[in-house]
N, C-alpha and C positions, 0 to 999 in steps of 0.2 A: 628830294630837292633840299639843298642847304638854306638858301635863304628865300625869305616873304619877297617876290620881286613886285610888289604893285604901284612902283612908283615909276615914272617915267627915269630917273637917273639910275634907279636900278638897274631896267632892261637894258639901258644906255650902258654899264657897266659892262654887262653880261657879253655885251658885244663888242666893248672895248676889250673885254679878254680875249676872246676869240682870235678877233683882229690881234694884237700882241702873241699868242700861240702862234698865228699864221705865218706871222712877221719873224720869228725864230725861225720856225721851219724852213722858210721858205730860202732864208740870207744862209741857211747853213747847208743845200743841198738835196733836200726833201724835196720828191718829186709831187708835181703840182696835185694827182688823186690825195695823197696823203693831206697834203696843206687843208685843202676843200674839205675832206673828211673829217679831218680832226678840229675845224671849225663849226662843222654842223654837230659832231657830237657833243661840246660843250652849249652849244645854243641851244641842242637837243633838250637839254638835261635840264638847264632852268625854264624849259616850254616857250622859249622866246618864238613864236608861231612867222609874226610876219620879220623875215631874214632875204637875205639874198649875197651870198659870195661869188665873187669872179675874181679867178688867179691866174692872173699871169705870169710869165719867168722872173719877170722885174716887179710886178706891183699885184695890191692886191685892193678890190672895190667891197666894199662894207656897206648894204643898205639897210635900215630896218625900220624897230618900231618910233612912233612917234619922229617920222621924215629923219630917223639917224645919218648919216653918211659919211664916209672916210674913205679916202683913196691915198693909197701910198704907195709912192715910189722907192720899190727896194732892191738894190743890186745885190749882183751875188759877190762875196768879200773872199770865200773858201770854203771850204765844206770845214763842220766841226761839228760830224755825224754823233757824235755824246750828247750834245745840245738835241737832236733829232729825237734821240732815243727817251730823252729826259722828258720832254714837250709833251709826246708820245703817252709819256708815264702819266704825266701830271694831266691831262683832257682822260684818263682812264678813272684813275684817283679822286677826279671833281665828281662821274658819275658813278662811284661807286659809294661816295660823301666820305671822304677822308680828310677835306676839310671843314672846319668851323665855320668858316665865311670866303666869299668870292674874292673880299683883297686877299687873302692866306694864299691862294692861289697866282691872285697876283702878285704877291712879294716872291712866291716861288719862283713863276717865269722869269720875275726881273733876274733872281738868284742864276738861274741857270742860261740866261742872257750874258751873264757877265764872265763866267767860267771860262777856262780854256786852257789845252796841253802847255806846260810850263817852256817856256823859250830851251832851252837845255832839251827837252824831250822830244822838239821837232827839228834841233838842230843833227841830234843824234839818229833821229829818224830819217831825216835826208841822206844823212852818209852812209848808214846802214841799206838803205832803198837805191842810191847811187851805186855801190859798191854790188851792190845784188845784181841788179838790172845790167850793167854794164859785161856780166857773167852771162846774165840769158839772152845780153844779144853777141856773145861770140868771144868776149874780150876774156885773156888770160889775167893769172893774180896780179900780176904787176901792172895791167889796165885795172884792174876791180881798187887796186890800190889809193892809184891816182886819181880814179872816181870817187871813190872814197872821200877824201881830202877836198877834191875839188865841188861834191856835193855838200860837206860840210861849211865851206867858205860859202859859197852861193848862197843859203839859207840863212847864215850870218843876214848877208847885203840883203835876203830878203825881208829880214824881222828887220832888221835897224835901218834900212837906207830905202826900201823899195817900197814896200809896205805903206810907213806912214807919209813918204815925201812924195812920190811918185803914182803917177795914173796907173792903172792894169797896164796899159799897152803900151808905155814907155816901162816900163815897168820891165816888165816881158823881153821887151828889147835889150834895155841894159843887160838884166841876170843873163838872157842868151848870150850878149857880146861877154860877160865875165867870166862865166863859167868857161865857154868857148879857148879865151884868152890864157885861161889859166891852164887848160888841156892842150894845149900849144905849148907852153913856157914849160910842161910838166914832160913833154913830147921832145921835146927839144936837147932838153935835158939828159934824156936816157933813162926817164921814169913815164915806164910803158912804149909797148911793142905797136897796138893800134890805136893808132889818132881817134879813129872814126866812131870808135865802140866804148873810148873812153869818152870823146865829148856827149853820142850819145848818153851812155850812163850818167854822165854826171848832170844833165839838163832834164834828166828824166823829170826829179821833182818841182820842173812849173807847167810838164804837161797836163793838160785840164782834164782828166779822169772823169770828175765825179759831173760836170757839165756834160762832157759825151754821152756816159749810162743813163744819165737822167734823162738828157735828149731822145734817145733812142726810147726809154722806160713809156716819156711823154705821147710820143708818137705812137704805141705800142696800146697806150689808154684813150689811142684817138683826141688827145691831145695838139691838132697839128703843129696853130700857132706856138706854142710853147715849144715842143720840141724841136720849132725849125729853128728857133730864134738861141734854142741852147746850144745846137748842134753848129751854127752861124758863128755865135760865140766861141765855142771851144776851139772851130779853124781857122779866126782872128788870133787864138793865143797861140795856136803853132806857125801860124805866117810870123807872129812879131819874134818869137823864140827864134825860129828859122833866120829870121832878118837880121837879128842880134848876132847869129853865127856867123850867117855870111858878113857884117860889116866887121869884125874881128878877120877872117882869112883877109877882108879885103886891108885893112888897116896893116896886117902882117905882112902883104904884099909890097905896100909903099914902101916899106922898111927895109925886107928883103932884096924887094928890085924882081921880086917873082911869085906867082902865087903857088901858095903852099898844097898841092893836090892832095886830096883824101883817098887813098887805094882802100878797094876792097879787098880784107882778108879771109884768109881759112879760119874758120874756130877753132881756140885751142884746143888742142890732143886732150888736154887732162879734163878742164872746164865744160868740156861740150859733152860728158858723158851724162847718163842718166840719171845717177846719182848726184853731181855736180849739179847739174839743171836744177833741181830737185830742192836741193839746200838752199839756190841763191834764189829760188822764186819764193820760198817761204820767207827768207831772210827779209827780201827785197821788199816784198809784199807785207812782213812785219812792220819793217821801217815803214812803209808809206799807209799804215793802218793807223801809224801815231800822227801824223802829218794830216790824215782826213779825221782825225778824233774822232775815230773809234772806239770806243769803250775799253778801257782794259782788259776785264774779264773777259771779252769776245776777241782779244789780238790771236790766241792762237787757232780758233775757231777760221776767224779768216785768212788766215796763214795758208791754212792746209785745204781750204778749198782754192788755195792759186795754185798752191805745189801740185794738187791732184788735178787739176785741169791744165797743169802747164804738164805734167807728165803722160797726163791721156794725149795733148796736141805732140808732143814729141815722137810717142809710138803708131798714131793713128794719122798726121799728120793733117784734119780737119780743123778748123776754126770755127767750124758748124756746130760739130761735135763738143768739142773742148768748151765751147759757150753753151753750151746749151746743158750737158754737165754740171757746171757751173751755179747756171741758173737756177737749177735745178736741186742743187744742194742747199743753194743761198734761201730759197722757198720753204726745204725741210728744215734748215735750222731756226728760220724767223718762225716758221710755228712751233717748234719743240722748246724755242727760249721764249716764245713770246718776245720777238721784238721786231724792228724795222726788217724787211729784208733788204734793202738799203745797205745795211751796214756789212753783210756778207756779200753782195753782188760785188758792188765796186770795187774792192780790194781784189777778190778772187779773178774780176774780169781783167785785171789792170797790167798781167802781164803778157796778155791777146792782143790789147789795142796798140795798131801801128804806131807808137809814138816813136821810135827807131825808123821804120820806113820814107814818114814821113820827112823829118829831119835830115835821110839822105837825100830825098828826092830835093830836097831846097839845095842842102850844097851842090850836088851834082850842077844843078843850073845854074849853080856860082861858078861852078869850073868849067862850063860849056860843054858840059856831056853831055848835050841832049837826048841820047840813045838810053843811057844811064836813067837819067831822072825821069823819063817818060818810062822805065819796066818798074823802077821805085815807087811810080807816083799810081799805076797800074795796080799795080800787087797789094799796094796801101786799102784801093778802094774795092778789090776785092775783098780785103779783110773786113775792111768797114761794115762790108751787105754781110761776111759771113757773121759776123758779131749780130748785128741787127737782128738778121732770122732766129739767132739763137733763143734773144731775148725775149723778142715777138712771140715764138712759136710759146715756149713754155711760158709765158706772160699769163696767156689765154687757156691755160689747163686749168680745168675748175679747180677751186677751192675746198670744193667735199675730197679730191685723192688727197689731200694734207694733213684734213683734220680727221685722219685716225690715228697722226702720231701725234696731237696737241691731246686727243683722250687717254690715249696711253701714257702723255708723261703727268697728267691731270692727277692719275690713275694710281702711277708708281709713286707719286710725290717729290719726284727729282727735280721738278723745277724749281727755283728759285728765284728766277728774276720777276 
């Protein structure tokens, strides 16, 4: 133990960190076991005996010694899984005593509170992730183009316009109407072949990734409340993205005198080979690893667990499979680096979850295809159970088959983090 705690503002301290640990974790996408955990182990460590934490998606309840109490209200802002991994570091760090004193600690949390991928690196990460994504769901260079461009402007409007002026769910709605509008104008134009696969791609980056996996994660650790209300959440953000599309076709329509129908196409001849697939899940998947702040050193780490599980779902054609894979890798690497598994799931999951499905089944029922958006809206939630089992299934695989590759890299001395 670092510090003499036998004063009532000490204890009171100990638990104001904790609380602040949690509160990091929780605003940045860290699923609610981890928050819980990494609260008790720093409470652990100064013997703070009478505790009691309860986490929820939004808030977290503080009770302790000498009638302590705190409860706060914290929404989720975006994932900036770096902040995860750091929090992470530093509740390891306090009990192994690497600091001097309990504020050192908490000058660190405020430190790593404050951090975050530089405007420039999530702008280029949208376009990169845009341009990717809009390849693995069908579209040729000159759609991955226009995603491109049109994923990079959205991100703009979302650092500078959406961000700090606007709610999540107007929010959501606008960037869907922008992005949308601009993949019309760009359509219109004779830059890019399909509408469909380019507005998908370019609205990829405000679908809510890292709420879904945690949602499901939550549920998986018996969790209910929490995971219904993230999982609740994340299909609030694809109905206002959706809403944001269709009121751009509809707005184009006034204009027109007609509305603009979205045909579905063949996947390009070149783009849809396996090698193709391959590049743009890694690519896509890069981009969107800097956008969830992800670590740097672990970008290409989760890179190549989307490309391999988007290339196993290509030939085996399972969502069962391909997630569970996945999961599965994400598991062995968080023990071989010692870090979140967290930071390897989402990314690697991210090019499974229907966020393309979805997205058609909304328009469709903007253009009155019912037959259309009911096999979209179908197929969507097949994917959704097959993802779930995935994560579910190897969720629950003990933690003794992992740690004989945590002794082996103990062993070799390869690790570093």
């Amino acid at each position: 133990m670092n510090e003499d705690l036998t004063g009532k503002e000490s204890a009171h301290e100990v638990l104001e960190t904790a609380s602040l640990a949690g509160h990091i974790l929780l605003e940045n996408g860290a699923e609610i076991a981890r928050v819980e955990e990494t609260m008790e182990r720093i409470a652990s460590h100064y013997e703070i005996g009478s505790r009691n934490f309860f986490v929820l998606s939004n808030g977290i309840f503080t009770t302790g010694h000498d009638n302590f109490a705190k409860v706060e209200f914290i929404p989720f802002k975006g994932a900036q899984l770096e902040r995860v991994v750091s929090v992470n570091q530093v509740s390891r760090d306090i009990c192994d005593g690497k600091f001097a004193s309990l504020s050192d600690a908490r000058k660190k949390l405020a430190q790593i509170r404050s951090t975050c991928k530089s405007g420039l690196e999530q702008i280029i990460g949208s376009a990169v992730g845009s341009a990717g994504f809009c390849i693995i769901f069908g579209g040729g260079l000159a759609d991955a183009a226009a995603a491109f461009i049109a994923g990079l402007l959205l991100w703009v409007f979302v650092l500078f316009v959406s961000a700090p002026y606007m709610t999540k769910m107007v929010g959501n709605i606008i960037g869907g109407m922008f992005g949308t509008v601009l993949c019309i104008l760009f359509y219109k134009a004779g830059f890019g072949n399909s509408l469909g696969n380019m507005i998908a791609g370019a609205l990829i980056p405000l679908i809510p990734g890292v709420p879904f996996i945690n949602g499901i994660r939550d549920l998986a650790n018996e969790d209910y409340i929490a995971g219904i209300t993230r999982l609740e959440d994340a299909v609030l953000v694809f109905l206002s993205i959706a809403l944001g599309a269709s009121l751009a076709f509809v707005a184009d329509s006034w204009i027109e005198g007609s509305m603009l129908i979205v045909q579905d196409t063949a996947p390009d001849a070149f783009t849809s080979s396996a090698i193709c697939q391959c590049i743009a899940a890694f690519l896509g998947t890069l981009g969107f690893a800097v956008l969830f702040g992800v670590p740097a050193r672990h970008y290409l780490t989760a890179a190549l667990c989307a490309a391999a599980g988007w290339l196993l779902y290509i030939f085996h054609g399972s969502t069962f499979v391909a997630t569970a894979s996945v999961a599965l890798a994400a598991r062995f690497f968080a023990v071989w680096f010692k870090a979140p598994e967290t930071i390897f799931l989402i990314p690697g999951i991210f090019p499974l979850v229907p966020g393309g499905g979805i997205f058609r089944t909304a328009l469709h029922l903007v253009s009155g295809r019912m037959h259309d958006a009911f096999a979209c809206g179908w197929m969507s939630l097949r994917v959704t159970v097959a993802i779930v089992l995935g994560i579910v299934i190897v969720s629950q695989l003990p933690p003794a088959m992992f740690r004989v590759f945590s002794k082996r890299n103990k062993k070799d001395g390869s690790n570093k983090d």
